[in-house]
C-alpha positions in Angstrom: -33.3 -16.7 12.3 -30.7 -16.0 15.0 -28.2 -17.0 13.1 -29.5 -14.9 9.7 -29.1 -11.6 11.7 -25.8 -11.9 13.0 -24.6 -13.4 9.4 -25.7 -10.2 8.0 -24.5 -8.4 10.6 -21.2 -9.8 9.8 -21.5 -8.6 6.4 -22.5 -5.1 7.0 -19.6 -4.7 9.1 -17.4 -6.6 6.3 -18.5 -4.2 3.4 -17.9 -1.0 6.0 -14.6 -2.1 6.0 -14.3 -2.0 2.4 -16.3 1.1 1.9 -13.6 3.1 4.3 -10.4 1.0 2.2 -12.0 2.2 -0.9 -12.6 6.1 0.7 -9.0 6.2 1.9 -7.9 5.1 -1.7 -10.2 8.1 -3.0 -9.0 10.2 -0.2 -5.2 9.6 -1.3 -5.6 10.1 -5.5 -3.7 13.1 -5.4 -0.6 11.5 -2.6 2.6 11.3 -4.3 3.7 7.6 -4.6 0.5 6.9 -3.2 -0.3 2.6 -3.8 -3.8 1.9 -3.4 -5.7 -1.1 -1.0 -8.3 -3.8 -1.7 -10.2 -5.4 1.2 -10.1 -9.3 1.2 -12.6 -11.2 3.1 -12.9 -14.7 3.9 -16.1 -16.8 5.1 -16.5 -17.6 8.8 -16.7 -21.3 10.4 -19.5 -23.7 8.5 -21.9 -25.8 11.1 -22.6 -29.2 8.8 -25.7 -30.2 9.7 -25.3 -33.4 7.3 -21.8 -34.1 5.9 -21.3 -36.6 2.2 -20.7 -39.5 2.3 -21.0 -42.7 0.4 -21.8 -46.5 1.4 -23.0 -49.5 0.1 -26.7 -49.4 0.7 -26.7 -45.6 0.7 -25.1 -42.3 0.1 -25.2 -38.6 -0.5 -23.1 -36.9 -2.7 -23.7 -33.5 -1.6 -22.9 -31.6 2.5 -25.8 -30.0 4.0 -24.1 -27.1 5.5 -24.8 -23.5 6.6 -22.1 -20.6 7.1 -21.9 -17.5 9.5 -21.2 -15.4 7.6 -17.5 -12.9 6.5 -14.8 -11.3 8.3 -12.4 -8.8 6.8 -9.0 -11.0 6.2 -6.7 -8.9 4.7 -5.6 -5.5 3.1 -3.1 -6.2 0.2 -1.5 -3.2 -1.4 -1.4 -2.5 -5.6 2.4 -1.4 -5.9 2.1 -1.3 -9.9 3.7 2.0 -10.6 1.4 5.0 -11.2 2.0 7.8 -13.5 4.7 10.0 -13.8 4.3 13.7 -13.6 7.4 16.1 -14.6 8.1 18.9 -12.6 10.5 22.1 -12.3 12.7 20.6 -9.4 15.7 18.4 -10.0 15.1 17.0 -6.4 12.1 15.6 -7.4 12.5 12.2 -8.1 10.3 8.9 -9.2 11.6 5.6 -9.3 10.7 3.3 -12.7 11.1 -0.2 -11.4 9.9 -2.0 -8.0 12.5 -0.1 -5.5 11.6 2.3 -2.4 14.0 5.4 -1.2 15.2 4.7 2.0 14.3 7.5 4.9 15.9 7.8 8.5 12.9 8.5 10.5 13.0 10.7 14.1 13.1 7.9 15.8 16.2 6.6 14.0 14.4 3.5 12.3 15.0 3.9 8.8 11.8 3.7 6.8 11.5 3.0 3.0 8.6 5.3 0.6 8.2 6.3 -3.1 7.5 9.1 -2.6 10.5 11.1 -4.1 9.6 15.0 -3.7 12.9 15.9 -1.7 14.7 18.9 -0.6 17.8 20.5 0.7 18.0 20.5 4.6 20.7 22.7 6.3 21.9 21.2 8.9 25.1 21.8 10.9 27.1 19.5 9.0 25.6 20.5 5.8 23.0 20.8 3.2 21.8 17.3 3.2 19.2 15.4 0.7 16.0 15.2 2.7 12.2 14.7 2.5 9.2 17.1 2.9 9.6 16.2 7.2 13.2 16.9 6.6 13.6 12.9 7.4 17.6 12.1 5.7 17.3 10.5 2.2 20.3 7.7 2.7 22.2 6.6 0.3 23.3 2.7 -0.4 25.2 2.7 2.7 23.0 4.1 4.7 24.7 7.0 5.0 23.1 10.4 4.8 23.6 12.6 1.4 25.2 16.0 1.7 25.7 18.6 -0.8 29.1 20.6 -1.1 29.2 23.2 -3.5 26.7 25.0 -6.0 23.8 22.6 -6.3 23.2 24.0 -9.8 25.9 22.2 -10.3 24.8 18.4 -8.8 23.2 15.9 -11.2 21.3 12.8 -10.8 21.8 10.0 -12.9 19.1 7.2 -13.7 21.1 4.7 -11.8 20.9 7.1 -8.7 24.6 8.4 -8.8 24.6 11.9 -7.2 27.8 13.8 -9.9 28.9 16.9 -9.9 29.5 19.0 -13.0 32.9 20.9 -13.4 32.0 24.0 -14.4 35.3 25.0 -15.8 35.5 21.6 -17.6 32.1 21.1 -18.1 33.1 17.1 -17.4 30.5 15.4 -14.4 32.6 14.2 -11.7 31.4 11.3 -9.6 30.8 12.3 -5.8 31.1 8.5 -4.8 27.2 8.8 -3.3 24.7 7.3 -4.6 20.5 7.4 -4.2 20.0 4.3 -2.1 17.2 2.0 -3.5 15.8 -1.0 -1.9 14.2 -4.3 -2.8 12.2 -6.6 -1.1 11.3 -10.5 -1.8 7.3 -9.7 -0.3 6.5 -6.0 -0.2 3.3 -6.6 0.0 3.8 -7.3 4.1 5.7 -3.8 4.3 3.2 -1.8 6.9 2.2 1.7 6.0 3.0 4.3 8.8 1.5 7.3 7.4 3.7 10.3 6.0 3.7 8.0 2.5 6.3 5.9 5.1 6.3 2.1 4.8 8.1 -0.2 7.5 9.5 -3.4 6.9 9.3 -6.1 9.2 10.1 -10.4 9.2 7.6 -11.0 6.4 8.9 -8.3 4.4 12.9 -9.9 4.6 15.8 -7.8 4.5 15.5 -4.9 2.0 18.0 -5.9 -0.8 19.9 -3.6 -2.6 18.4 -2.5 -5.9 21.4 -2.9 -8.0 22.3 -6.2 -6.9 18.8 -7.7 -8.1 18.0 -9.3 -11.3 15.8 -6.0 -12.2 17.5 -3.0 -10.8 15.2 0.1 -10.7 16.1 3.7 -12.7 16.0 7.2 -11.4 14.2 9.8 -13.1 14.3 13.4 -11.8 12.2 16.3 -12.5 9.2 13.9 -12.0 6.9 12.8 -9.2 5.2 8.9 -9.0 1.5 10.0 -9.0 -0.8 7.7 -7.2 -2.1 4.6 -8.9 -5.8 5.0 -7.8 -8.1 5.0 -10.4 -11.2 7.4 -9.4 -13.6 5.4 -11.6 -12.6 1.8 -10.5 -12.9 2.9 -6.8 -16.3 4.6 -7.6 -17.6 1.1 -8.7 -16.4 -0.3 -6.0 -17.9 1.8 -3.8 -21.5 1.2 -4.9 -21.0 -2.3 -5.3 -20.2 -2.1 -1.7 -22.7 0.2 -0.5 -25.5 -2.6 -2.6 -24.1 -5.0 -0.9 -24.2 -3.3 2.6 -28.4 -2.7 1.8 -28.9 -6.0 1.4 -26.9 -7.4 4.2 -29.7 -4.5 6.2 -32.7 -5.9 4.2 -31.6 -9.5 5.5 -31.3 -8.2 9.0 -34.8 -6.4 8.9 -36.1 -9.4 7.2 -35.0 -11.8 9.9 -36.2 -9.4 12.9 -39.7 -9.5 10.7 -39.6 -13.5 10.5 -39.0 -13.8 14.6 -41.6 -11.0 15.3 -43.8 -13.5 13.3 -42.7 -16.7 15.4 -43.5 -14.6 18.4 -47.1 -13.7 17.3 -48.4 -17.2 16.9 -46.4 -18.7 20.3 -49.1 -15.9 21.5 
């Protein structure tokens, strides 16, 4: 009985972690480039009180075992593209494909997003491509982008090469910069920061250059990646999860009522 309330404790904890995955999911439906969670679990060590086996004069077929109960393994992240909204701004910017813009953070790490809602940053050396915490957008080189003349006049093209329009001519001229997009072989190990930032790290691999892949991502500006939550999914997760939680409680109260019991009659 011992053993029954700490399994179920183990559960309830278990399905509060999913319930506050599946909140911040529901909490971010509205986050540009926003890729939502799922909790994995896994079950905790098995005590085998009789294991199979098989001999001549006897055998069983079947373990006799008992488990204790779940622990919270992972959180893998859903990077299938969400919608794409259009907008007014030619800075804004989604990504069709599997890339990430590349960002040089504050503290000089450079730090890879989808979110593409950027802006025009004066600085002392320019007006430079930036994003809403005026963070550098950098380009394949990992340079940062800066912005010369009229930017009426600057266009993006879908394979993320910044040109700029002659306006006597009318002819686009190439500026020699172009959006930097990354790659990697797992991004499902890149580690969310906050700020729609993601980091990448040993498990991630180096971040490959989008063009030189076998399926280079496109650039489409005047829109915005919305998140790919979907409210009604999370919803039915969320009281699948909150079941489960009561249950894992009715066990718990359950077991306390059983070794109340087994206390009365040692009375």
């Amino acid at each position: 009985m011992m053993r029954s309330l700490w399994t179920a404790a183990s559960g309830m904890k278990a399905m509060q972690f999913n319930v506050d995955t599946i909140s911040n999911n529901l909490a971010n439906v509205n986050t540009i480039g926003y890729k939502k969670e799922k909790a994995e679990f896994e079950d905790i060590l098995y005590v085998s009180m009789q294991r199979a086996y098989s001999a001549e004069d006897a055998q069983r077929p079947v373990n006799l075992q008992v488990g204790h109960g779940v622990v919270a393994r992972a959180t893998s992240r859903d990077f299938s593209s969400g919608n794409l909204e259009q907008t007014s701004n030619k800075l804004d910017m989604a990504i069709e494909g599997v890339g990430f813009f590349a960002v040089r953070g504050a503290d000089g790490n450079i730090y890879y997003t989808r979110d593409g809602s950027f802006k025009v940053s004066m600085t002392d050396e320019g007006k430079m491509l930036a994003n809403s915490k005026g963070y550098p957008v950098l380009d394949q080189d990992g340079m940062e982008i800066y912005f010369d003349g009229d930017m009426a006049n600057y266009e993006i093209q879908p394979s993320g090469e910044i040109t700029y329009r002659d306006v006597e001519t009318g002819v686009s001229l190439p500026t020699g910069q172009y959006i930097g997009l990354f790659q990697f072989e797992n991004p499902m190990g890149l580690e969310a920061i906050g700020g729609n930032l993601y980091r990448s790290n040993s498990a991630t691999g180096e971040p490959l250059l989008d063009f030189e892949t076998e399926n280079p991502s496109t650039i489409r500006n005047y829109f915005l990646e919305a998140s790919n939550v979907q409210v009604v999914e999370e919803m039915v997760k969320l009281i699948t999860a909150q079941r489960a939680y009561e249950l894992n409680s009715k066990a718990i109260t359950t077991s306390d009522e059983m070794l109340q019991t087994a206390n009365n009659i040692r009375r």
